[in-house]
Steps between C-alpha positions, in 0.01 A plus 500: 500500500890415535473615849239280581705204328809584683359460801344197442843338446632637797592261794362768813232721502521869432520770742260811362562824647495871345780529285670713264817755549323800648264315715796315645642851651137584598427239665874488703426861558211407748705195633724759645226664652485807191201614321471394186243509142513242213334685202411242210245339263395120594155315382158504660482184575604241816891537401427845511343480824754291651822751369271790645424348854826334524688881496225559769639274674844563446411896628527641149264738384372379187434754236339246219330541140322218404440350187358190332795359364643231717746639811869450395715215656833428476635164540870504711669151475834494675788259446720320790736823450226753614475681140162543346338417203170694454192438277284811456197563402372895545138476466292804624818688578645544173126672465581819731447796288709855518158662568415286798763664688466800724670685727250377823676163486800663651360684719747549819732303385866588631641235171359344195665220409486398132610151348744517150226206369260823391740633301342272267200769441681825505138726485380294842874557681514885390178538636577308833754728545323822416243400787745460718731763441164694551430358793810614659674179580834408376541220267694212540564251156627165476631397186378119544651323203779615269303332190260755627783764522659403170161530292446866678781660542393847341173525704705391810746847451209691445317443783762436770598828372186655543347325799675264703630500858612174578706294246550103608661303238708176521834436277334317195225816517755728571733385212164485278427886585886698507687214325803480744593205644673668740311519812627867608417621117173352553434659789588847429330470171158363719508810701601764290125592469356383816539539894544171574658245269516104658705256278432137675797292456354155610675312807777795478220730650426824336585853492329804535557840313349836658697843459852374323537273815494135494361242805608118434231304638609158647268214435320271709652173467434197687294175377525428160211662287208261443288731267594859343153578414471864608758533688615847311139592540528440872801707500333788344254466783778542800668777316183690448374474848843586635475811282139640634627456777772701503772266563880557393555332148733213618233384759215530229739262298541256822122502507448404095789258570329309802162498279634371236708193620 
């Protein structure tokens, strides 16, 4: 597949690890020492095996459906200026049916945290949230893309109407979703449905929306980035775990900041 031939042409090997936005915060959940549960559909064979005992590993709880289509993989090349270019390919995870989901896989969970990507099958994302919302736990969303934003924008005030929590966006999302460039607008309109609204603004840090009050969040700056792959998932994670644990929003924001340098 184009994959495959991609990575024949390239100069190093591949790293493989478990990927994708959600299981990014997962897995940087545990790394901070939090519990944490990676619902999702992969295939039954060795690639399937290896994503499964690899969030072993990692101390994520995997809670997998299997199928026989291949496992998805995505393919992140990064240029010398630490952006990413990514080949996808969704395999048994674009298989995950509405029906499949209960509310047992969210069992004790204190936050579910959804990626914007699933907006792309509205039936399976309503009924992620239903579970959840069920379950008790608050939800947390991140929009993820604003092509993914910009092709869903009347689900997206339906159901952050109805259902979410947590609201993390960054500008290009944010502009997708309320349409002001304006970074204040944005940010009012984010939370005007929500508890917590986050608007990411990149190497200017971020800022953080709870109750008509506004935290700036500094970021971490130091050596120039070498890859951004996840590094918004990663903050997701810090914020999160910050949050469970009941710290005050500016440190949860230090926290996602640190994890996602």
């Amino acid at each position: 597949d184009f994959i495959e031939q991609t990575l024949q042409q390239a100069k190093s090997k591949a790293k493989m690890v478990p990927g994708g936005s959600a299981c990014n915060t997962a897995v940087g959940v545990a790394k901070l020492g939090g519990k944490s549960r990676f619902v999702g559909k992969c295939g039954s064979g060795q690639m399937g095996d290896l994503f499964e005992n690899d969030l072993k590993t990692q101390n994520v709880q995997p809670a997998l459906f299997r199928s026989d289509s291949p496992t998805g993989r995505v393919l992140s090349i990064i240029t010398p200026d630490a952006q990413r270019s990514m080949l996808t390919y969704l395999g048994a995870s674009s298989e995950t049916q509405p029906g499949e989901i209960s509310e047992q896989f969210f069992k004790n969970a204190a936050i579910v945290h959804i990626e914007g990507y699933l907006l792309f099958n509205p039936d399976l994302i309503l009924a992620v949230m239903k579970a959840a919302r069920a379950s008790g736990a608050k939800i947390s969303l991140d929009l993820a893309s604003y092509t993914v934003v910009e092709e869903s924008v009347t689900l997206l005030q339906s159901i952050i109407t109805d259902y979410v929590d947590i609201l993390m966006a960054n500008e290009d999302e944010a502009l997708a979703y309320t349409g002001h460039r304006d970074e204040a607008r944005a940010l009012e309109h984010l939370a005007d449905s929500v508890n917590i609204a986050i608007l990411k603004v990149g190497e200017r840090g971020s800022y953080v929306a709870q109750g008509g009050e506004v935290t700036a969040i500094k970021a971490k700056l130091g050596k120039p980035a070498v890859d951004t792959t996840g590094a918004g998932d990663l903050w997701a994670s810090g914020f999160l775990y910050g949050l469970v644990n009941g710290y005050s929003i500016e440190k949860c924001g230090e926290i996602g900041s640190a994890c996602g340098y």
